[in-house]
C-alpha positions in Angstrom: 15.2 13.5 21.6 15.6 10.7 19.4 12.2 10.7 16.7 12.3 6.6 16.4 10.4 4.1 17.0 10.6 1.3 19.3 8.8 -2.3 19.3 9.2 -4.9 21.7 9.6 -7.9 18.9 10.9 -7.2 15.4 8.3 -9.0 13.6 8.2 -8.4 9.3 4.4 -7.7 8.9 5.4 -4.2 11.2 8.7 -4.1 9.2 7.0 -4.2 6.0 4.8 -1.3 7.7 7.6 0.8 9.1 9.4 0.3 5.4 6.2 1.6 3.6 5.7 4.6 6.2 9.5 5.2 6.6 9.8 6.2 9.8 12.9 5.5 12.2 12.0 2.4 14.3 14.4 -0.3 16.1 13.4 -3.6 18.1 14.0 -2.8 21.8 16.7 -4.9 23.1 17.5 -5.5 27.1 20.0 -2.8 27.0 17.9 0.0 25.7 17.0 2.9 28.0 13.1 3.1 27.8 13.2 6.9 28.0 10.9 9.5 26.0 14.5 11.1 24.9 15.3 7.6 23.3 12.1 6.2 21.8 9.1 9.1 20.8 7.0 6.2 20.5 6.5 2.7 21.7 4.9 -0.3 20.2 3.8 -3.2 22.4 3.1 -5.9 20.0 3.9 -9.0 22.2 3.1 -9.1 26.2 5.9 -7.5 28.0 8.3 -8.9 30.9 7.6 -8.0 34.3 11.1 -5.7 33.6 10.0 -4.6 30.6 6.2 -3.6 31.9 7.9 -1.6 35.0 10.2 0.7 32.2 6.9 1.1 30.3 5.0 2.2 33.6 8.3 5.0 34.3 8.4 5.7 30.5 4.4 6.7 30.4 4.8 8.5 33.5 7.4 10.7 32.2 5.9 11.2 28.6 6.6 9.0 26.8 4.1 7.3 23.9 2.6 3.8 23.4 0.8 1.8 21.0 -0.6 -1.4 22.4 -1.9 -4.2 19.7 -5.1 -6.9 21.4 -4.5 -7.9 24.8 -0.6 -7.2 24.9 -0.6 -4.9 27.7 -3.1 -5.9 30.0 -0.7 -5.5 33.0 -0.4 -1.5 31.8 -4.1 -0.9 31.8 -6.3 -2.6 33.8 -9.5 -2.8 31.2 -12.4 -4.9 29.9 -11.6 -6.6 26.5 -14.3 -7.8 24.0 -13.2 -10.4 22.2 -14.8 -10.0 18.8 -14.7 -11.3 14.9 -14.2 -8.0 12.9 -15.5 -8.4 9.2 -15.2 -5.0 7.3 -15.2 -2.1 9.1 -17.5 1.5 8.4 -15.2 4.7 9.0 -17.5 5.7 11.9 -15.2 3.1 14.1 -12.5 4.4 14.3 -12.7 8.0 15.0 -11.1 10.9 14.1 -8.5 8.0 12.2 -11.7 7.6 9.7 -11.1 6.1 6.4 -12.5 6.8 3.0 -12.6 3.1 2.5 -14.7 0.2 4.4 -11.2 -1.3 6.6 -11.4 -5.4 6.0 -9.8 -7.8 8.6 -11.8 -10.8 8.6 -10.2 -11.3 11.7 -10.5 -11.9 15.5 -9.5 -9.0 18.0 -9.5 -8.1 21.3 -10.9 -4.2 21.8 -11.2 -2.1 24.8 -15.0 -3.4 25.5 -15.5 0.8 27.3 -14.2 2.3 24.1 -16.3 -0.1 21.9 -19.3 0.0 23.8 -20.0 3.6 24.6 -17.9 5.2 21.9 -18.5 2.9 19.1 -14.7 3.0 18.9 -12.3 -0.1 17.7 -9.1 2.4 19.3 -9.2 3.5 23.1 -7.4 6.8 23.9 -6.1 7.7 27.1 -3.3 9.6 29.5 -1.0 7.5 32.0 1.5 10.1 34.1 2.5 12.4 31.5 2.2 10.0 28.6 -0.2 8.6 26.2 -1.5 4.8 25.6 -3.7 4.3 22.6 -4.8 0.3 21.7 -6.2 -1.3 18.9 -7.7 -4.7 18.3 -5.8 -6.1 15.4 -3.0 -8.0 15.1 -0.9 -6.5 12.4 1.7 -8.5 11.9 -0.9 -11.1 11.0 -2.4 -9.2 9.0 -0.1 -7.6 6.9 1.3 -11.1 6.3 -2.0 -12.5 5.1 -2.1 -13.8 1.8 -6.3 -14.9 1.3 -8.2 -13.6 -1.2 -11.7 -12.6 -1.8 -14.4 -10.8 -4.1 -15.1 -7.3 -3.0 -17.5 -4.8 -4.5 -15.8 -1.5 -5.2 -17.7 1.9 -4.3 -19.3 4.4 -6.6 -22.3 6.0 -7.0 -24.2 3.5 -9.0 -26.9 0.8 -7.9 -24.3 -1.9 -9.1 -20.9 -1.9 -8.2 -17.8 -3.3 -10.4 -15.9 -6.1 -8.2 -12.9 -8.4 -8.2 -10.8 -10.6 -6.5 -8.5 -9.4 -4.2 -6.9 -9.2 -1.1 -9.0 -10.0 1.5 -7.4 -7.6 4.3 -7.0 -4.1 3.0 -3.8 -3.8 3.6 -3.5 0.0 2.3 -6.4 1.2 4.6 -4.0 -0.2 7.6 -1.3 1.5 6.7 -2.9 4.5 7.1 -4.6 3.7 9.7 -1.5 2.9 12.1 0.0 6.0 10.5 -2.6 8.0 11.8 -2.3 6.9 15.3 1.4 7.3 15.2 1.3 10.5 13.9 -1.6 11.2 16.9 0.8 10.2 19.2 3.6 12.0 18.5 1.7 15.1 18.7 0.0 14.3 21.8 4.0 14.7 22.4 3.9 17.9 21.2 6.7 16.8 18.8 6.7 16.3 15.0 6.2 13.2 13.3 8.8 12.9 10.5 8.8 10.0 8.0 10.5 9.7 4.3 8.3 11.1 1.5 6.5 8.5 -0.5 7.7 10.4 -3.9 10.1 11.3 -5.5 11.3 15.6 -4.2 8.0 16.8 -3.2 5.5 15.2 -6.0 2.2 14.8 -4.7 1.6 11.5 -6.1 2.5 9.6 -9.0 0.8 7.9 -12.1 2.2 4.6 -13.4 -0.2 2.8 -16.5 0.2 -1.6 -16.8 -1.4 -3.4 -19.6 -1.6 -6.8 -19.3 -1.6 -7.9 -23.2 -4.0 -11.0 -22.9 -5.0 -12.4 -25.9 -4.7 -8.7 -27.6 -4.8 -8.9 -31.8 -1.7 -7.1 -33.4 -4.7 -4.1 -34.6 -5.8 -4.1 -30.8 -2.0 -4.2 -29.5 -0.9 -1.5 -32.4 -3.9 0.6 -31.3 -3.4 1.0 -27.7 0.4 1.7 -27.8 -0.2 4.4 -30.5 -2.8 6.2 -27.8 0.1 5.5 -25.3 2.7 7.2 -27.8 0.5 10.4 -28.5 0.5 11.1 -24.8 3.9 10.4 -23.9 2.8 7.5 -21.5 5.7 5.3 -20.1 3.7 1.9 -20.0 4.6 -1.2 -19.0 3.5 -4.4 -21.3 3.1 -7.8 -19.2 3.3 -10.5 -22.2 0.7 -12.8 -22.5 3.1 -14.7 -24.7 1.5 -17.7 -26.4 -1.6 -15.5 -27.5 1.1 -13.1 -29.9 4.1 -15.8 -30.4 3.6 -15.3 -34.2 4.5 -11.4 -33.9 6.5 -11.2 -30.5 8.9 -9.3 -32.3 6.3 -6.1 -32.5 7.0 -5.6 -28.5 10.4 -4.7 -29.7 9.6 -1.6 -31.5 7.7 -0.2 -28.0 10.4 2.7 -27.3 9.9 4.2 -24.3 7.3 1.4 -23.3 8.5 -1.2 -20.8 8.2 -5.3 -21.2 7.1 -7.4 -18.8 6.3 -10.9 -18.3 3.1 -12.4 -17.8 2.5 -15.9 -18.9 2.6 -19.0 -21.8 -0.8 -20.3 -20.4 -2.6 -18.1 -18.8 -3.0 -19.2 -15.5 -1.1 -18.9 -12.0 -0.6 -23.0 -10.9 -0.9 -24.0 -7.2 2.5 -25.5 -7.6 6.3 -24.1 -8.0 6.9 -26.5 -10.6 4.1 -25.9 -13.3 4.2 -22.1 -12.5 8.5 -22.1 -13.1 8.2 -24.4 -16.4 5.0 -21.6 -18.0 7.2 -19.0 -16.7 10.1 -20.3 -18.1 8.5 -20.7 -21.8 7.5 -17.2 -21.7 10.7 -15.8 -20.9 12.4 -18.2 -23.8 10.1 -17.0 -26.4 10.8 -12.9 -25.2 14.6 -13.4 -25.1 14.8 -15.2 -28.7 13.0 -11.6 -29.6 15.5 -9.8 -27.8 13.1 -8.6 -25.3 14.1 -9.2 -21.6 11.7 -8.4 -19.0 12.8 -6.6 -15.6 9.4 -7.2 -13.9 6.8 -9.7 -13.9 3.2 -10.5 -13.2 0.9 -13.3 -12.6 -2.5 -14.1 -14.6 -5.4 -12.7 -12.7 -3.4 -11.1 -10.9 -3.4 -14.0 -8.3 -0.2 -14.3 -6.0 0.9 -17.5 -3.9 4.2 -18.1 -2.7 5.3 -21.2 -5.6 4.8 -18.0 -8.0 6.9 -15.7 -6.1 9.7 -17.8 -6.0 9.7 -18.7 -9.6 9.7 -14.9 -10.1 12.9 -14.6 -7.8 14.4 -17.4 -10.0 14.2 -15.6 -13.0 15.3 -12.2 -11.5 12.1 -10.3 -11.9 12.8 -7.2 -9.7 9.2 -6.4 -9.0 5.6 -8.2 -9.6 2.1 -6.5 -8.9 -0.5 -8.9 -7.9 -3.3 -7.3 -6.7 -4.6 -10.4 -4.7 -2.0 -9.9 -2.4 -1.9 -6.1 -2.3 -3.8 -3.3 -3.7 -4.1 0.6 -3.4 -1.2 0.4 -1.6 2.9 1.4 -1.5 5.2 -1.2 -2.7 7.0 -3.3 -0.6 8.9 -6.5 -0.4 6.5 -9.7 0.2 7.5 -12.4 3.3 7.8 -15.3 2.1 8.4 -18.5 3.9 11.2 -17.3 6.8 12.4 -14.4 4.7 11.6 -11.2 2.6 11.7 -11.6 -1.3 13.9 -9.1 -3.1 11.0 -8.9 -5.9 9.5 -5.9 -5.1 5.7 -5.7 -5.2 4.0 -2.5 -7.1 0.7 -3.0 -6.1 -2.4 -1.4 -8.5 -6.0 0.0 -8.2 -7.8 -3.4 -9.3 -11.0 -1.9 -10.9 -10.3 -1.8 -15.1 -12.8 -1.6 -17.8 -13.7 -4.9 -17.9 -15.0 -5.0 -14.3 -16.7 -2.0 -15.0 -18.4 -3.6 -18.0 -19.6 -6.5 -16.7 -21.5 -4.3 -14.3 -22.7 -2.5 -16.9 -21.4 0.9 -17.0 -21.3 3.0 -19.6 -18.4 5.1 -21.1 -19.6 8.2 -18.9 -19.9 6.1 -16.2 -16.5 4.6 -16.5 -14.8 8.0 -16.5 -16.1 9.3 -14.3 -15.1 7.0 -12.2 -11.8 7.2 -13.1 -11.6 10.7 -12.5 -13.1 10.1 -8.7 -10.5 7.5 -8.5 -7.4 10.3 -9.4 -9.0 12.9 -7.3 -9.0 11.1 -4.5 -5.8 9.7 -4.9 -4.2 13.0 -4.9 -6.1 14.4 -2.0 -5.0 11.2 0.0 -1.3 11.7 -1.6 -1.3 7.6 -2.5 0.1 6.2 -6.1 -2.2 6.3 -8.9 -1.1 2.9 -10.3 -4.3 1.6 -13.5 -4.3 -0.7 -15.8 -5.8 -1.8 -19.3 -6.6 -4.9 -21.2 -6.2 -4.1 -25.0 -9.4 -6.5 -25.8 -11.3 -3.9 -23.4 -10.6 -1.3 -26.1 -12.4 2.2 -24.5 -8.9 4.2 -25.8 -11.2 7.0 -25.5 -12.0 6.5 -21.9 -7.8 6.2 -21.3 -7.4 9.2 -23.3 -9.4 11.0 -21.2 -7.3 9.4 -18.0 -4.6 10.6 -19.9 -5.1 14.4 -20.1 -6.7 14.4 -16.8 -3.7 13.1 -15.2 -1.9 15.8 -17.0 -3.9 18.5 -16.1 -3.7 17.7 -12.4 0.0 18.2 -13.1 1.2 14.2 -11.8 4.2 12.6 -13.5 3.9 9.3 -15.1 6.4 6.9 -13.9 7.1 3.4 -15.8 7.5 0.5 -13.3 10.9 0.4 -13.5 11.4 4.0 -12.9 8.9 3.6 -9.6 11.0 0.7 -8.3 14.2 1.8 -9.0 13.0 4.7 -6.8 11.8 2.8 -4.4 14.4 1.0 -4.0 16.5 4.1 -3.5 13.9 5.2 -0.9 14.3 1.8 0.6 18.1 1.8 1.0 18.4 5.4 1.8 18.1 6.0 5.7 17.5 9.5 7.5 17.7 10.1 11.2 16.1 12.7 13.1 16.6 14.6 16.5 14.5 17.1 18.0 15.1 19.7 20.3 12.1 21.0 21.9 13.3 23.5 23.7 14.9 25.2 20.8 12.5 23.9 18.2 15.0 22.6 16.2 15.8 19.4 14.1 19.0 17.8 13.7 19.1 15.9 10.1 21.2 13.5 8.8 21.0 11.4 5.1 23.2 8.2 3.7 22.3 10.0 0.5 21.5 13.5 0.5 21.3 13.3 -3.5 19.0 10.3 -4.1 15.4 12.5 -4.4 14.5 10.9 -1.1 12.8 14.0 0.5 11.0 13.3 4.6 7.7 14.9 5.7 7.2 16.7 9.1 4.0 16.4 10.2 3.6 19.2 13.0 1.2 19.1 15.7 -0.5 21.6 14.8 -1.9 20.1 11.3 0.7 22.0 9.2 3.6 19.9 7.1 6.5 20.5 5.6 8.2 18.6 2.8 12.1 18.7 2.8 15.5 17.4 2.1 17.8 19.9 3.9 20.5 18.0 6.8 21.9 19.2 9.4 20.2 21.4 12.2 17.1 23.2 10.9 14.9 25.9 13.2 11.7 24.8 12.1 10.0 27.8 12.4 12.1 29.1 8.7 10.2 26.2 7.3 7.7 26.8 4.7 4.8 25.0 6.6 1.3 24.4 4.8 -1.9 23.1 5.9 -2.8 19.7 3.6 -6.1 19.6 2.0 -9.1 17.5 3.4 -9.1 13.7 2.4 -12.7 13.0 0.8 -15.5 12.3 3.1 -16.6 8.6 2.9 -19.6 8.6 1.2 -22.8 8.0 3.6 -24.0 4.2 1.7 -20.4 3.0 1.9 -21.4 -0.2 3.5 -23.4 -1.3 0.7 -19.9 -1.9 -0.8 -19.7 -4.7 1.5 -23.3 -6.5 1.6 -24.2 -9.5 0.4 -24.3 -9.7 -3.4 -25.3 -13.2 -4.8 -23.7 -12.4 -8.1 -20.3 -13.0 -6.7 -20.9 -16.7 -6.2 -22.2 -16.6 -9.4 -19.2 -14.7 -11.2 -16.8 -17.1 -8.9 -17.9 -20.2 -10.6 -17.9 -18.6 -14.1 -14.4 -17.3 -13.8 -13.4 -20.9 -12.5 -14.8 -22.6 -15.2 -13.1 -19.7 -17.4 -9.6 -20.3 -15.9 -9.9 -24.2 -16.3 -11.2 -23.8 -20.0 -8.0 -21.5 -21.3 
C-alpha cells in the first residue's frame, strides 16, 4: 500500500499544507486507479465527476479514506448542510481534534447541519462499505491563501489581554487541525500515518530569537547583543536603518548574530514602488558597511504582496511577517499565479511591548513567556520570539534564555532554520506499507540531510526515524507523546469585544503616518 495522498485538484493553499505537514500527496489524474492500495487517503476539495464519484463510491466500499471540504461531495452522502458564517471557533467544536487555541475563519461554510446540531460538531464522522468519510466546513485553500489582517487579543490568565495585529485566519491552528483528521483517518485504516519531522533528527522543537532594531540607541543596541553574547544566542538583527545610519558599522562586529533588513522609513507602503525604493535605501546603506542581509522583514510586521515582491527582487531568502502568518511552520507565500521562493518564518506575535501596554508587570511577562515555551514543546511547534531593544526587560529575556536551556531546545538563527527547511522542503521520502507483514518499505533523495519522518501509529504510539529500506515496525522504539495542554475554560474571552482595539487602531494609524 502506497501511504500518499490523493486530491482531486492541485490547488496551492493544500500544497502549502501538504508542504508544511510533509506528507506524500499527488493530484489525481484520469488515469489513476482509485484503490485503497494506491491512495491511504482521499481529499475531495472540488465536486467530483460522475466517473470520478462512482471510483469514490468502490474506493469507500473497499476501505478506502476521504476527506470532503463544504458541499463537495453531496452526491457521496446524502446530508443536510447549514450554511453558516464561522467567526472564531471554541475547541468544544471540533471534537476529539480540539485546539488549545480559539480556530479563526471569518468565513462562510457549509457543515453537516446533524453533526452541528446534535453534536455541536463543525466535522461529521462516519463509515461507508469498509471505508471512512469525515467533512468539514471550510474551504482551505481559501483560507490558507488569505492575506487580511486583524487585532486579536492573546490568552493568559489576566483580566487584560496583550493584542496585535495579525492574521486574521489562524492559519497554524488549521494545520493542525487537518493534520489531526488525516492522521484519524489513516488509523481508522488501521495503518500508520507517516509525514517528515518538523526538525531537525529528532529535536522536539526549536528556539530561534529576531530583534527588530527600531529606533534602538547604540547603549540600548550594545546592551541587548551583550545579553545575547553571554548566552550564546544566534539572533537575527532586522535593521531599522535610518534610525542608526551614523553607526551602521557597529552591526558588523555582531559575530555569530545574523543581519537582516528591515526598513529606511519605517513603514510597509501599499505600493511596489515606494516599498522597493525604502527597501532599496536600506540595503545601500548595509552594503556600504559591508553587511549583506540574507533575510528580510517588513515594519509592523505587515505583509502585502508589492512588499513580497520587492523582497524577491533583492534576493531576501526568507521574511517573517506575522500579519500573514503566525505560530506556524514556514512556508513559501502564493503570490499572484505563483509561489514566492522567499521563504516565510513565521513568529509568536506577543513581545514586551504588547505586554506593556496592557500593563503587565515583569512577573507577569515571564510568566507568560514560560507558558508560551511549555506549551510549545508539548505541542512540538517552533518557538520563534522576538524583542525590541527600546523595550529593554534584558532581564525578562535572560530568563527566556536559561529556560529555553534548561528544557534542553537548540537555538537556531534564521538562516540556519531556513536553510533547513529548505532541505526538508527539497528532500522527498516515500513510504509503503505492508499490513500483513507490518512492515514499511522506505526510501530518501537524501538519507544524509537530518530530514527524519514521524509514524504516527494507531494505536497513539510514535516513532521518530530516518532508517530506508524495509523496516518491521514492531523493532521500533515506539513511545506514547505527552498531552497537549488543556484549553483553558475562559478561552473565549480572548475573542470578545474589546473597545480598546478601535482605540489602539486609530492610535497606531496616526503613529505610522507621523514616523
Amino acid at each position: 500500500m502506497r501511504l500518499t495522498i490523493g486530491i482531486l485538484r492541485s490547488e496551492p493553499g493544500w500544497e502549502i499544507l501538504f508542504r508544511q505537514i510533509g506528507v506524500n500527496w499527488k493530484p489525481i489524474s484520469a488515469s489513476d486507479e482509485l484503490s485503497p492500495r494506491d491512495f491511504s487517503a482521499i481529499v475531495i476539495n472540488t465536486p467530483p465527476t460522475s466517473l470520478q464519484e462512482k471510483l469514490l463510491e468502490e474506493y469507500l466500499q473497499e476501505g478506502g479514506a476521504v476527506l470532503a471540504l463544504g458541499n463537495s461531495a453531496q452526491g457521496l452522502v446524502t446530508s443536510r448542510l447549514k450554511k453558516k458564517y464561522f467567526a472564531s471557533l471554541p475547541p468544544s467544536l471540533f471534537g476529539n481534534f480540539a485546539q488549545t487555541a480559539m480556530m479563526d475563519i471569518y468565513s462562510s461554510g457549509s457543515a453537516d447541519a446533524d453533526s452541528y446540531n446534535k453534536k455541536h460538531h463543525l466535522h461529521s464522522i462516519r463509515r461507508i462499505g469498509k471505508g471512512i468519510f469525515a467533512s468539514i466546513p471550510f474551504d482551505i485553500n481559501a483560507l490558507i491563501l488569505d492575506t487580511r489582517s486583524k487585532r486579536k487579543n492573546f490568552y493568559f490568565d489576566k483580566d487584560r489581554l496583550p493584542n496585535e495585529i495579525v492574521a486574521t485566519v489562524s492559519k497554524g491552528n488549521l494545520r493542525r487541525f487537518i493534520t489531526d483528521i488525516l492522521q484519524f483517518l489513516h488509523h481508522e485504516r488501521e495503518i500508520p500515518f507517516v509525514h517528515k519531522w518538523y526538525f531537525p533528527e529528532e529535536r522536539k522543537t526549536i528556539f530561534t530569537f529576531r530583534v527588530d532594531s527600531d529606533q534602538g540607541s547604540l547603549a540600548e543596541i550594545n546592551d541587548l547583543h551583550e545579553l545575547c553574547k553571554n548566552h550564546s544566542i544566534r539572533a537575527i538583527w532586522f535593521i531599522d536603518t535610518k534610525s542608526h545610519e551614523q553607526w551602521l558599522s557597529r552591526f558588523r562586529d555582531f559575530g555569530q548574530q545574523d543581519v537582516g533588513i528591515h526598513c529606511y522609513d519605517h513603514i510597509t507602503f501599499p505600493t511596489e514602488e515606494k516599498n522597493l525604493q525604502n527597501i532599496l535605501k536600506a540595503l545601500s546603506l548595509l552594503n556600504a558597511q559591508g553587511l549583506h542581509p540574507k533575510g528580510a522583514a517588513a515594519p509592523y510586521g505587515t505583509w502585502n504582496a508589492s512588499i513580497a515582491s520587492v523582497f524577491e527582487q533583492i534576493g531576501a531568502g526568507f521574511s517573517s511577517e506575522f500579519s500573514l502568518d503566525y505560530d506556524d511552520l514556514p512556508f513559501f507565500p502564493f503570490v499572484g499565479d505563483k509561489f514566492s521562493p522567499v521563504m516565510q518564518l513565521p513568529i509568536h506575535p506577543i513581545c514586551v511591548g504588547s505586554m506593556r501596554r496592557a500593563g503587565y508587570s515583569a512577573n507577569e511577562m515571564k510568566r507568560y513567556f514560560r507558558q508560551l515555551i511549555d506549551t510549545k514543546l508539548l505541542q512540538r511547534e517552533p518557538l520563534c520570539l522576538y524583542h525590541h531593544p527600546t523595550h529593554h526587560h534584558l532581564d525578562l529575556f535572560e530568563d527566556v534564555f536559561e529556560y529555553v536551556r534548561s528544557k534542553n531546545i537548540d537555538n537556531y538563527s534564521y538562516p540556519e532554520y531556513a536553510s533547513w527547511w529548505r532541505t526538508r522542503d527539497e528532500t522527498v521520502w516515500t513510504h509503503h506499507f505492508d499490513q500483513e507483514r507490518n512492515e514499511l518499505t522506505a526510501h530518501s533523495t537524501d538519507l544524509n540531510a537530518g530530514v527524519y519522518w514521524r509514524i504516527a501509529f494507531p494505536n497513539g504510539e510514535e516513532a521518530i526515524v530516518n532508517s530506508e529500506g524495509t523496516i518491521p515496525l514492531l523493532t521500533l522504539p515506539h513511545k506514547r507523546p505527552q498531552n497537549e495542554p488543556l484549553a483553558p475554560a475562559d478561552l473565549a474571552r480572548s475573542r470578545h469585544y474589546d473597545f480598546r482595539h478601535a482605540i489602539l487602531n486609530v492610535l497606531d494609524a496616526w503613529y505610522k503616518r507621523t514616523q
